[in-house]
C-alpha positions in Angstrom: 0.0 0.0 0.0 2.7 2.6 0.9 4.5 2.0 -2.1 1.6 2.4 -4.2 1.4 5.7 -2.5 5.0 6.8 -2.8 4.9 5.7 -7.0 1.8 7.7 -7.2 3.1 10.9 -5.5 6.3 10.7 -8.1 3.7 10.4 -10.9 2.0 13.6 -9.3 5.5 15.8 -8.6 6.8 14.7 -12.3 3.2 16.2 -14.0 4.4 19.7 -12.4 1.0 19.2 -10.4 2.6 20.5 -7.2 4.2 23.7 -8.7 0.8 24.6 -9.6 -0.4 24.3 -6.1 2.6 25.5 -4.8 0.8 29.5 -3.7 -2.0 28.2 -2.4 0.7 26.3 0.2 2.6 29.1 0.5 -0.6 31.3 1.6 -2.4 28.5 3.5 1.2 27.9 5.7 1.4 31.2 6.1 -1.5 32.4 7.4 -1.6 29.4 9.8 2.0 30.4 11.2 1.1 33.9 11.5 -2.1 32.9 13.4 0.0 30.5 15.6 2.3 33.1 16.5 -0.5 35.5 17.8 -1.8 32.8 19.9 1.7 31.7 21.4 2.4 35.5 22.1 -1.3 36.2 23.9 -0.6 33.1 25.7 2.8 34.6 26.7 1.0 37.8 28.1 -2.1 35.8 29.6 1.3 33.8 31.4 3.0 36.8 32.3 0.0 38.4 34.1 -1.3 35.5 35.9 2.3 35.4 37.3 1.9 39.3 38.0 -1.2 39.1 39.8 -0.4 36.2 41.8 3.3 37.7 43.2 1.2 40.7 44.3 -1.3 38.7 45.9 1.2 36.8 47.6 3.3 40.0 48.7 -0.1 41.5 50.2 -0.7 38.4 52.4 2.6 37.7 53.5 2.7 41.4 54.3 -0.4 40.9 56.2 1.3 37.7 58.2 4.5 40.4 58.9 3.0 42.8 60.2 0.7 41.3 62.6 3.8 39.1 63.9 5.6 42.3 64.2 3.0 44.4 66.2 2.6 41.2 68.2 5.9 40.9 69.0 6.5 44.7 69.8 3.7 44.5 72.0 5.3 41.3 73.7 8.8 43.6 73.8 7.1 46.7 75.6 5.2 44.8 78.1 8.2 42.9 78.9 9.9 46.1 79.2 7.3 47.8 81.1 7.5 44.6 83.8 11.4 44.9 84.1 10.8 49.0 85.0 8.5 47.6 87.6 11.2 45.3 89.0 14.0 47.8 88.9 12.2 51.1 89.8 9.9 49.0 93.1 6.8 51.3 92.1 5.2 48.9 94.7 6.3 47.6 98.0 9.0 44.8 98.5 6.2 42.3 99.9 3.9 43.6 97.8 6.1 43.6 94.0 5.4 39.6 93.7 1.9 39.6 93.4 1.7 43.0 92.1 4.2 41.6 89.0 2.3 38.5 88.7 -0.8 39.7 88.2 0.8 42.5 85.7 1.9 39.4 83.9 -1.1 37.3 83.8 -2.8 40.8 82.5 0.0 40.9 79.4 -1.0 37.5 78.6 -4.3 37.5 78.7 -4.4 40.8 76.7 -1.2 39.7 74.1 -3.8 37.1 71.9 -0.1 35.5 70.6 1.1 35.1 74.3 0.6 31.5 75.8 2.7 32.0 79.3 4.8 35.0 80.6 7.3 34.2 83.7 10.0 35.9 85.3 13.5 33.7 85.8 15.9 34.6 88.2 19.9 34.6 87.3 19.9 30.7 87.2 16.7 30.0 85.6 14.2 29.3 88.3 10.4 30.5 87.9 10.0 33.6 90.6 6.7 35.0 89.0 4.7 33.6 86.1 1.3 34.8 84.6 0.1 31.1 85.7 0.6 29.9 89.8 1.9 26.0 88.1 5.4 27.6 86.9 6.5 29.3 90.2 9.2 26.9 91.6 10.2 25.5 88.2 13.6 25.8 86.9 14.0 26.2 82.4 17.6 27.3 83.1 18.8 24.7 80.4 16.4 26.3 77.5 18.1 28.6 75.0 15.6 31.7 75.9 17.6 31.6 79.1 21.0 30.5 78.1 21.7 33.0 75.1 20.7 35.9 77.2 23.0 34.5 79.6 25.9 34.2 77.6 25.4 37.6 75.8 23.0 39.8 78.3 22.3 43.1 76.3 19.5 45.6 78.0 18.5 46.4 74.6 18.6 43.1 72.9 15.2 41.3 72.2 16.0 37.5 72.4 14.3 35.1 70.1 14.6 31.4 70.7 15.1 28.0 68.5 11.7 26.3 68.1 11.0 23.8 71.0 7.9 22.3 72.0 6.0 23.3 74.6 3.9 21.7 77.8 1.4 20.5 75.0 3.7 19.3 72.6 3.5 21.5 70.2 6.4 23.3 68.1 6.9 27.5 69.0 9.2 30.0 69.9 9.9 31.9 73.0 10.8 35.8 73.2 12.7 37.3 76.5 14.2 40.1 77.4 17.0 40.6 80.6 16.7 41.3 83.7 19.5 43.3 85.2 20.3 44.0 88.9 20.9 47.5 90.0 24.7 47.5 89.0 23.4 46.5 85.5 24.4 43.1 85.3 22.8 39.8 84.4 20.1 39.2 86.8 17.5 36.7 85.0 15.4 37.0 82.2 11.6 37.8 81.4 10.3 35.2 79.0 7.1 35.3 76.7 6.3 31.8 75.1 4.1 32.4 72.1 1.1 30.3 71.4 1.4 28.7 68.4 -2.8 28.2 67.6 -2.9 32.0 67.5 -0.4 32.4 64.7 -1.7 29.1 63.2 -5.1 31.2 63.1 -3.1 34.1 61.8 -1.4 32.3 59.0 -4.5 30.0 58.2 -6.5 33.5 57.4 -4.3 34.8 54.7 -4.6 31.6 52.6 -6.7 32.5 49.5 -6.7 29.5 47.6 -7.1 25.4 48.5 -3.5 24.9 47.5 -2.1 28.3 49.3 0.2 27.5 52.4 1.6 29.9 54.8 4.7 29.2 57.1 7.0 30.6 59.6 10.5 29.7 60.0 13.1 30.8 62.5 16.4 32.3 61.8 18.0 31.1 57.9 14.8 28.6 57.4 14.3 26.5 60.5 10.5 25.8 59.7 8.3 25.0 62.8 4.8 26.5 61.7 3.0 25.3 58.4 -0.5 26.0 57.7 -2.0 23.4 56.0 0.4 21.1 58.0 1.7 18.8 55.1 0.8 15.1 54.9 2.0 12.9 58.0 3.1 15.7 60.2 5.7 18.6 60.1 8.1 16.5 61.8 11.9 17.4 62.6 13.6 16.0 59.5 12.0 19.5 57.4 14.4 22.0 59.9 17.1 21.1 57.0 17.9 24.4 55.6 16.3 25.0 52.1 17.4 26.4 49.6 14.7 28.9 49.1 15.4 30.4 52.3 19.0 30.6 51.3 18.3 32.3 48.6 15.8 34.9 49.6 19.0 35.8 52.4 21.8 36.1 50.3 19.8 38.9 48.3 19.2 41.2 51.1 16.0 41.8 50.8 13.3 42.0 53.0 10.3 40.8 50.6 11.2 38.5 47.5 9.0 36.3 45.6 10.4 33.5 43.9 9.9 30.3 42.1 11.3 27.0 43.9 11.0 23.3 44.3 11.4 22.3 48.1 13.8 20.0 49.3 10.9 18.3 51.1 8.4 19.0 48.2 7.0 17.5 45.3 6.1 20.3 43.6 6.8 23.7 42.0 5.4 26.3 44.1 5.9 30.1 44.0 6.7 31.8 47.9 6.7 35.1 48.8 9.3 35.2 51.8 9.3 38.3 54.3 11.8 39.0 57.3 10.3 39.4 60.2 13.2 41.7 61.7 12.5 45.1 63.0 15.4 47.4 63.7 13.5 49.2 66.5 13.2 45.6 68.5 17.1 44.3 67.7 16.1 41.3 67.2 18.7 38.5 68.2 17.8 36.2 65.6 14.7 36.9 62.9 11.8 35.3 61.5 10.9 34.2 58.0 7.1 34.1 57.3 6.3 32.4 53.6 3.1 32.2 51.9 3.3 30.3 48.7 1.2 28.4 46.0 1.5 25.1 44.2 2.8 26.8 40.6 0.7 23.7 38.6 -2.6 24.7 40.3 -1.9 28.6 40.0 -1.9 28.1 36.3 -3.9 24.9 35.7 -6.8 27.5 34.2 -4.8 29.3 31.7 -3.3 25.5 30.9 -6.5 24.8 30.1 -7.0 28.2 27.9 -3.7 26.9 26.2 -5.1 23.8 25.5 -8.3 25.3 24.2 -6.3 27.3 21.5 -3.6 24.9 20.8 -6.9 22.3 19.8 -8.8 25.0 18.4 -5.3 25.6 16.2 -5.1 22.7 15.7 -8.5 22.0 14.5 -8.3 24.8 11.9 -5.2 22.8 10.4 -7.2 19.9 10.3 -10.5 21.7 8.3 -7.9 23.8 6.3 -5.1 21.3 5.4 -7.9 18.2 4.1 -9.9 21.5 2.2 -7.3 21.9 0.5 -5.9 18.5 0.6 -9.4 17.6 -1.9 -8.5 19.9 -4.7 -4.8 17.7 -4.8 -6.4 14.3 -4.0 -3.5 12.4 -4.4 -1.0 14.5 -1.7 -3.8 14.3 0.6 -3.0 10.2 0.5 0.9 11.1 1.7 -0.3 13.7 4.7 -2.4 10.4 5.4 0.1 8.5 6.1 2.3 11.2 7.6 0.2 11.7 9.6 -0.4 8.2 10.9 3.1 7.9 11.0 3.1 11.2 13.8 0.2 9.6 15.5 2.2 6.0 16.3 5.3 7.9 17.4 3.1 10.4 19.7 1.3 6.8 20.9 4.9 5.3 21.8 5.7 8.3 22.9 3.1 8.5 25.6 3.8 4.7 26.6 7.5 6.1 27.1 6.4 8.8 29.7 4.0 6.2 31.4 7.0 3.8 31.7 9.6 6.5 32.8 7.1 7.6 35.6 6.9 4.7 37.0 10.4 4.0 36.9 10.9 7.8 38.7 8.4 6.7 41.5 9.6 3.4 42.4 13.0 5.4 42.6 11.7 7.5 44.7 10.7 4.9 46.9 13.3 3.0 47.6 15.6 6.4 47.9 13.3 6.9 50.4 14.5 3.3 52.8 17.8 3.6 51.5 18.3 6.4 54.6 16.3 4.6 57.2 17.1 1.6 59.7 14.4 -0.8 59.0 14.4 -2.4 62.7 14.6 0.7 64.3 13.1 2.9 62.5 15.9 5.7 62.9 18.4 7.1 60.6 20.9 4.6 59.4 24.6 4.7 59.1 24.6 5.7 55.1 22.2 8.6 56.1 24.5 9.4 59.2 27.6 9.9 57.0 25.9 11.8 54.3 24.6 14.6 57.1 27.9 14.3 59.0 29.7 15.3 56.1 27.4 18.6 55.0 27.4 19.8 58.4 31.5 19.1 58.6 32.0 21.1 55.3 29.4 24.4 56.6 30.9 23.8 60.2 34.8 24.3 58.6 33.9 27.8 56.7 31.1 28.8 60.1 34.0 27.9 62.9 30.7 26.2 65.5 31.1 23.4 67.4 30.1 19.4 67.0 29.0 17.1 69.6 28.9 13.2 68.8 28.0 10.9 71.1 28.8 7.5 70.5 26.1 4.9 72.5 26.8 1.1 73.1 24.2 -1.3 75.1 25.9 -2.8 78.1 26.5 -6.5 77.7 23.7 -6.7 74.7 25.4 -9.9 73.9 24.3 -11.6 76.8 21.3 -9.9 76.7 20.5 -11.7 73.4 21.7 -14.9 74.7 19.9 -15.1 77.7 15.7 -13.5 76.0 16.6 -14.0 73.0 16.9 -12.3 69.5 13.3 -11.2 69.6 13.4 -9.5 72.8 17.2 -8.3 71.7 15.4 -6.7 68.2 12.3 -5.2 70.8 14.9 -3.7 73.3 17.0 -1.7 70.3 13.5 -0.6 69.2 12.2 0.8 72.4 16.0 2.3 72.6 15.7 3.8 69.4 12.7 5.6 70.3 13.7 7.0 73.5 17.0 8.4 71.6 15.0 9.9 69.3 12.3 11.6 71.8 14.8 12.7 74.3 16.6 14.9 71.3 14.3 17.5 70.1 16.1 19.8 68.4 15.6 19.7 64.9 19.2 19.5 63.7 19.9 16.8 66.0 20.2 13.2 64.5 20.0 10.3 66.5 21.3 6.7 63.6 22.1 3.4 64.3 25.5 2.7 63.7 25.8 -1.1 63.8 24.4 -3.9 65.8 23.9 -2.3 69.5 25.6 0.6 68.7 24.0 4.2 68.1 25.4 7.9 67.8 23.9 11.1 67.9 25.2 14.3 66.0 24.8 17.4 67.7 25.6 20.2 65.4 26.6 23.6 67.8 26.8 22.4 70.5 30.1 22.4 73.0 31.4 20.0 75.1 29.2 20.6 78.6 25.8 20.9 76.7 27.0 17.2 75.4 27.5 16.1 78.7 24.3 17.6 79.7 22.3 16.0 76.6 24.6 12.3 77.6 23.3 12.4 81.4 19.7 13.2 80.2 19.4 10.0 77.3 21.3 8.2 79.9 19.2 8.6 82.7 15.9 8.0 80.2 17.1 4.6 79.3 17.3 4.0 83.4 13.8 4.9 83.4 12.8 2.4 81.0 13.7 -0.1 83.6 14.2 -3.1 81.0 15.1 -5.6 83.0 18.9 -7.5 81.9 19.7 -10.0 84.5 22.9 -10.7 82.7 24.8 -7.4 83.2 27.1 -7.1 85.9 26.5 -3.3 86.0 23.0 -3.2 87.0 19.8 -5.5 86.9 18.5 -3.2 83.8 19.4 -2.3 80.5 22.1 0.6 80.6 24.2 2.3 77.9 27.9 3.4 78.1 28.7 6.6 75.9 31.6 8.5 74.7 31.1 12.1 73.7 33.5 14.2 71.4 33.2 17.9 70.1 35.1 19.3 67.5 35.7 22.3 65.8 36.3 21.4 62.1 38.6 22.9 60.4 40.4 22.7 57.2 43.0 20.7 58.1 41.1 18.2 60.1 39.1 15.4 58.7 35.5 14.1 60.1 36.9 10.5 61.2 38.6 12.6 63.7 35.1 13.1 65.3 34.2 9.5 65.2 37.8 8.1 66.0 37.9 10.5 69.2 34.0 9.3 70.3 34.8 5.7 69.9 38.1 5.7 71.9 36.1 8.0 74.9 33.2 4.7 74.3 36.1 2.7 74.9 37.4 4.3 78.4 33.9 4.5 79.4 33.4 -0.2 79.1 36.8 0.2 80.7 36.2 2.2 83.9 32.9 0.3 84.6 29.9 1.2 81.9 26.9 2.6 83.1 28.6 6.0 82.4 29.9 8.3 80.0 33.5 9.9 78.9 34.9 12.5 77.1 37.5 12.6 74.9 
């Protein structure tokens, strides 16, 4: 059949039947090009102000989210303020002050709609007055809204903390100001912990669209607030810095909207970022508030429009091309078969795409347990190295500090000889887990290294808050109270840990870390486990 077709189309070009024809294909191609061209370039336009319109929608609500966080938190500055004047100046008398400042206190926070609690902490970080009776007695001398205005007290400083979460379990941020005694020096600290539900409110009332999102991150992109909360939880793993955060830094800028993919994201979404960074309040350490939209749903509609011309283009190619295709009968057979020929390769095409995404998500997938422990459920040793490594190359040019603690199971051995590998595999579970709970800070990793072993990377963080963080997981796996009749330490499971910190520098390689944590593991099985060392 084809080469019937291909000797009759010879016949036809030898007869000169094509030159005659030749103008009306010039005029027909033509016109169709030129009429192709004005709908690519209104697309263009329709493009270009969709992506107009939605950056200044985006600006106006993340504006919104700014200011309202800033006027909260200037509110939160001056009443703290106004309750440190009260302290230093003694407007009231001595044995009246207390309940004259706790009531000013539970008045800020009940008037403050971001405020959750408001307390006053002497100089080492016990509860003396508090806007609710439960705090008074209780010491937070260990949390970072105490700590950094500890190490660097500053009258005029406002103090902004990492996330933590609060009595309820839920991820915020706590403001505080210093307290100084009447020679100026440290003296304590005023703290304000902010409710999260209220700026959860505030950030679910600026979204405009189903796919719209709205987030708050602390200092270069620690993100603690989303609203909606993605799909399984915030979680602690999405504290990795971002690019997008990066970015919107490095230009300086207070407002930039840009178009990104998230390192935790699927897909495309355009963000307007705003610093939240007042000059007037001297922040400490800023905010970043985000509100962004899924870039395939902001344009699905004019997608759509571009469809609707593209097919009604396409259409008028169809009606022109066979119209004139009739009046040449015999060239309209070879477009026939051209276009046949398009049509199988467009078919094969599509089976190619279908393949090629399901190859991509079954990649996706098992990328996905490549960086996880499958018995405990933690990070495993591939995914330790790989985040060891990033943080040991930022850590070299930023000059901080890294903790590792390196964690064995006392005499696990005999613990699996005597219950059993079952009960051995349940005991490294329940480990795991309270590892991984009794580290909260997001940048914290807690991996299995191998068999009973774990560590946990601490990035900034010196040498006593290590010892600190190894006396707290070491005292939570006494509490588990597993019995291990088998250890000659104790009568329950117990762990031995060596902790090192490092500054990295150029000339220092990262095994030095994990050579210098295993050899304090090893002093602490030699002086008697049950303990930890340093190296």
């Amino acid at each position: 059949m084809r080469e019937s077709l291909y000797r009759r189309f010879n016949a036809i070009r030898k007869s000169g039947y094509v030159r005659a024809y030749a103008v009306e294909w010039f005029l027909l191609i033509a016109g169709l090009a030129i009429f192709g061209v004005f709908i690519f370039f209104t697309l263009i336009a329709e493009y270009s102000a969709t992506t107009e319109r939605e950056k200044s929608q985006l600006k106006t609500q993340v504006k919104i989210v700014q200011g309202t966080i800033t006027e909260q938190l200037t509110s939160i500055r001056n009443a703290q303020v106004n309750v440190r004047n009260e302290i230093i100046d003694g407007q009231v008398h001595q044995e009246e002050r207390g309940m004259y400042v706790r009531k000013r206190l539970q008045g800020f926070a009940e008037s403050i709609s971001s405020v959750w609690l408001m307390m006053v902490l002497d100089k080492q970080g016990a509860v003396i007055e508090a806007s609710e009776p439960w705090l008074l007695g209780r010491n937070f001398g260990e949390h970072e809204y105490f700590q950094s205005a500890k190490r660097e007290p500053d009258l005029d400083k406002f103090y902004i903390s990492p996330p933590f979460k609060n009595e309820i379990n839920a991820l915020t941020i706590a403001v505080s100001t210093m307290l100084p005694d009447l020679e100026g020096r440290f003296n304590g600290v005023i703290v304000t912990i902010l409710d999260p539900q209220t700026i959860i409110e505030l950030l679910g009332s600026v979204l405009y669209a189903e796919d719209a999102r709205a987030s708050v991150a602390y200092g270069e992109g620690l993100l603690f607030l989303l609203v909606p909360e993605r799909k399984g939880g915030l979680g602690l793993e999405s504290s990795v810095l971002e690019p997008i955060y990066s970015k919107h830094l490095n230009t300086g800028e207070l407002l930039t909207v840009q178009e990104a993919r998230f390192a935790t994201e699927s897909e495309q979404r355009m963000i307007a970022l705003h610093t939240v960074n007042p000059p007037e309040l001297y922040m400490d350490m800023g905010l970043l508030v985000g509100v962004s939209r899924d870039v395939q749903v902001l344009y699905s509609y004019r997608y759509n429009d571009a469809y609707l011309n593209v097919g009604l283009y396409a259409t008028l190619i169809i009606i022109s091309i066979p119209g004139l295709f009739l009046s040449q009968r015999r060239r309209n057979l070879i477009r026939l078969v051209a276009a046949k020929a398009v049509q199988d390769i467009h078919e094969k095409n599509l089976e190619l795409e279908q393949l090629n995404q399901q190859l991509q998500d079954k990649s996706e997938y098992l990328r996905s347990l490549a960086f996880v422990d499958g018995l405990t459920q933690v990070a495993n040793r591939r995914r330790f190295d790989r985040v060891l490594s990033a943080i040991w190359t930022r850590y070299t040019r930023d000059n901080l500090p890294l903790s590792l603690l390196m964690i064995d199971l006392d005499f696990f051995k005999q613990y699996n000889d005597f219950y059993g590998h079952q009960k051995g595999d349940e005991c490294l579970q329940v480990i795991a887990s309270t590892l991984r709970r009794e580290l909260p800070r997001s940048q914290d990793l807690v991996a299995r290294y191998g068999g009973e072993e774990f560590v946990c990377l601490l990035p900034n963080t010196d040498l006593q808050e290590a010892q600190d963080i190894a006396r707290r997981l070491s005292d939570a796996v006494a509490q588990l109270e597993l019995a291990h009749e088998q250890s000659t330490v104790s009568n329950m499971v117990t762990i031995s840990i060596g902790i090192a910190t490092l500054i990295p520098t150029l000339d220092m390689d990262k095994q030095a870390l994990l050579q210098a944590a295993d050899k304090a593991l090893y002093a602490a099985k030699q002086s008697g486990r049950n303990r930890f060392c340093c190296a």
